[in-house]
N, C-alpha and C positions, 0 to 999 in steps of 0.2 A: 515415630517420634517427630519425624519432619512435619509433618501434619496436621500433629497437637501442637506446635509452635507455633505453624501458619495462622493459626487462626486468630488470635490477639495483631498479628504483623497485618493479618489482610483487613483487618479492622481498619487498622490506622493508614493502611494503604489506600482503601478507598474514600474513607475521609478526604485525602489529600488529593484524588486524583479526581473525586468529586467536585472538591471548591476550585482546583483550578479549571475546569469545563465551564463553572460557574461564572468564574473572574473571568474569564478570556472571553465568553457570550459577549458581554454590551463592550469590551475591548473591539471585536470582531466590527461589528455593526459600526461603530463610532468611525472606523478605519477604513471600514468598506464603504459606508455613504458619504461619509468627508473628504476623506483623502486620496479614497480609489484604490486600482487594484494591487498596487508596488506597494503601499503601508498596509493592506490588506495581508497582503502574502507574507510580509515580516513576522506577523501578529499573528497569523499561522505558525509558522515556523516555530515563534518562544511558545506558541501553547504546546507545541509537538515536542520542543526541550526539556518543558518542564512536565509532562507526562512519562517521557524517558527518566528522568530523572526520579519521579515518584517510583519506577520498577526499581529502582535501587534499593528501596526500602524492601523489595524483596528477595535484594543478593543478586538482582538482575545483572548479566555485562553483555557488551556486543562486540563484533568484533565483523568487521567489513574487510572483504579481502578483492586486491586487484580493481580497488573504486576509479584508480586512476586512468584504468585503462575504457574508460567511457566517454564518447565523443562528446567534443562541446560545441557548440553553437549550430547544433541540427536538431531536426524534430527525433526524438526517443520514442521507441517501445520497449517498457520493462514486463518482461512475460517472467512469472515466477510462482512458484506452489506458493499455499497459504494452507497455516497453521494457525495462525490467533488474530486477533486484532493488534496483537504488540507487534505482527508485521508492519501494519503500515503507520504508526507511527515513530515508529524508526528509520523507516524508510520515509516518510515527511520530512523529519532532521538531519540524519545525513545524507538525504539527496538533496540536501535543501534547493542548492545551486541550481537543481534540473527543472525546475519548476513543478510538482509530479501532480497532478491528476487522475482519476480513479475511476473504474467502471465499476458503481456500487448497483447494489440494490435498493428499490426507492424508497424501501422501507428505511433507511437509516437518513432520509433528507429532511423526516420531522421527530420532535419529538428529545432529541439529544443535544443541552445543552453546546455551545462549540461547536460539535462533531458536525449537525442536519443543518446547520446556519453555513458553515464551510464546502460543505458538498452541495447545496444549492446553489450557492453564488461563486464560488472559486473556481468553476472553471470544469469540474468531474460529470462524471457521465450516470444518471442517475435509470438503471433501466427497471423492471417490469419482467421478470424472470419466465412469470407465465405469459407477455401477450411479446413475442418476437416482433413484431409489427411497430410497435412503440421502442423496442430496441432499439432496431434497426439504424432510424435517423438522429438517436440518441449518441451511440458511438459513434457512426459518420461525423457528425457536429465535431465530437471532440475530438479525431482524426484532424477533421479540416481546420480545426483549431491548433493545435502541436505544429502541423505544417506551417501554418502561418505565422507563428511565435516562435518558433523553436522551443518549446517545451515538452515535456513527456507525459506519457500516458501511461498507467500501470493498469493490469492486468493480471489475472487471474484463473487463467482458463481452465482450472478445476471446478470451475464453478462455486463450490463451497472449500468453508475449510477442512483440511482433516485433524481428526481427534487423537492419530497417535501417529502421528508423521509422515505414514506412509501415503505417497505419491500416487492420485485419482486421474485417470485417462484424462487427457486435454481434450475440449470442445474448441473445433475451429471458428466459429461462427464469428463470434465478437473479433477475435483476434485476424479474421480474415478483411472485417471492414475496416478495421485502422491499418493494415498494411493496404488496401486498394486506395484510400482517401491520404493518406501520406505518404507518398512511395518518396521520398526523399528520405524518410525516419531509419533509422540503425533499430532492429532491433537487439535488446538485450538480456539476454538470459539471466536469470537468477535464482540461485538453490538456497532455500531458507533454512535453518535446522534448530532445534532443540524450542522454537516460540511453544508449539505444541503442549510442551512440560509444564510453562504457567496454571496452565487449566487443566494438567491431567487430570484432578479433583471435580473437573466440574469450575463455576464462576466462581466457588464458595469452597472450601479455603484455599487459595491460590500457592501452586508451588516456587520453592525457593530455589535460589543460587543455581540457577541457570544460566548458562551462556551462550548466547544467543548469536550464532554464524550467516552470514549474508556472504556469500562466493558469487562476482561479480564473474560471468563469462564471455568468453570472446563476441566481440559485437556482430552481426551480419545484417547489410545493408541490402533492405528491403529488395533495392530494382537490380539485386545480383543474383537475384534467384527466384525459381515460379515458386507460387505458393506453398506449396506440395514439399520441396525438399527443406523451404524453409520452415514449414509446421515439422518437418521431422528433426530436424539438427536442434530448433531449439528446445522441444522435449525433450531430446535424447542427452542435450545437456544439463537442464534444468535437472533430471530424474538422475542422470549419474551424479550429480553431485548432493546428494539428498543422504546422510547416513543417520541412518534407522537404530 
């Protein structure tokens, strides 16, 4: 039954999540070569509120736990599983403050209204999944960026997302050049839960009344530990707090 509902709802929900990728495109641009990167980053922000806001239309809710306990005015590493795309644009809006940043794939830097215009010029880390060698000084860049700003870097070291929640071995690689290039940064864990269920249909008809969990975990500050215990404590948090 859920199902046969979605699909008139996912109609009208793309609709809306469509024009506003639309409306916020020459928004974006206007703010980014005019007024730079502070009105830029606003103009991100509302496209990210009112994307949020379009998953309401499918019963969506969130619900962020322990946000407060995330340092401010240092460079960030948010390491955290992925489940859907409606990760990081909730995590766009309520991290607003952190400034957040993203190690994508370059495939998503043309081609998507909004989306490829913000990840080109805002600051994310656009890399090349098959040639490591163009990674490399891809996320260094944006390492050495966070540190100089105090802004954050999200992350993803499953590489991809998963399709029914369950948590894919972390890859050190990307995650090891942002902690060598900002050893000042906190990182910070985080376990996502239920994004996954949007899509369990697949793109088309998208499911409903989900409620969507972000568990903010205990911060640990990159030069307090070798690499090695800090690649395991933040898996090890990330993945217990993941319920399946």
């Amino acid at each position: 039954m859920e199902k046969l509902i979605s699909y008139p709802i996912s109609v009208i929900y793309y609709l809306c999540f469509g024009l506003t990728l639309v409306v916020f495109h020459p928004i974006q641009w206007v703010c980014f070569h005019v007024f730079g990167y502070q009105a830029h980053k606003i103009s991100v922000d509302y496209l990210n509120f009112f994307l949020v806001l379009c998953t309401r239309l499918l019963g969506t809710s969130y619900q962020f736990e322990n946000i407060e306990n995330i340092p401010k005015n240092t460079p960030l590493i948010f390491v955290s599983n992925h489940q859907s795309m409606y990760d990081i644009i909730a995590m766009i809006w309520f991290f607003r403050r952190f400034h957040c940043k993203f190690v994508s794939k370059k495939e998503l830097g043309s081609g998507i209204p909004s989306v490829s215009f913000n990840l080109r010029h805002g600051g994310s880390a656009l890399i090349d999944r098959k040639d490591p060698k163009q990674a490399i000084p891809a996320i260094k860049d944006l390492a050495e960026y966070i540190e100089k700003h105090n802004r954050s870097a999200v992350i993803f070291p499953e590489g991809t997302r998963s399709k029914t929640g369950q948590p894919k071995e972390f890859a050190q690689s990307g995650f090891k050049i942002l902690c060598k290039y900002a050893p000042s940064a906190y990182v910070v864990p985080i376990s996502i839960n239920n994004s996954w269920k949007i899509v369990k249909y697949g793109f088309f008809p998208l499911g409903l009344g989900n409620h969507l969990t972000f568990v903010v975990h205990k911060p640990l500050a990159v030069n307090e530990y070798d690499f090695a215990e800090l690649m395991e404590k933040t898996e090890a948090a990330v993945v217990q707090g993941i319920k399946i």
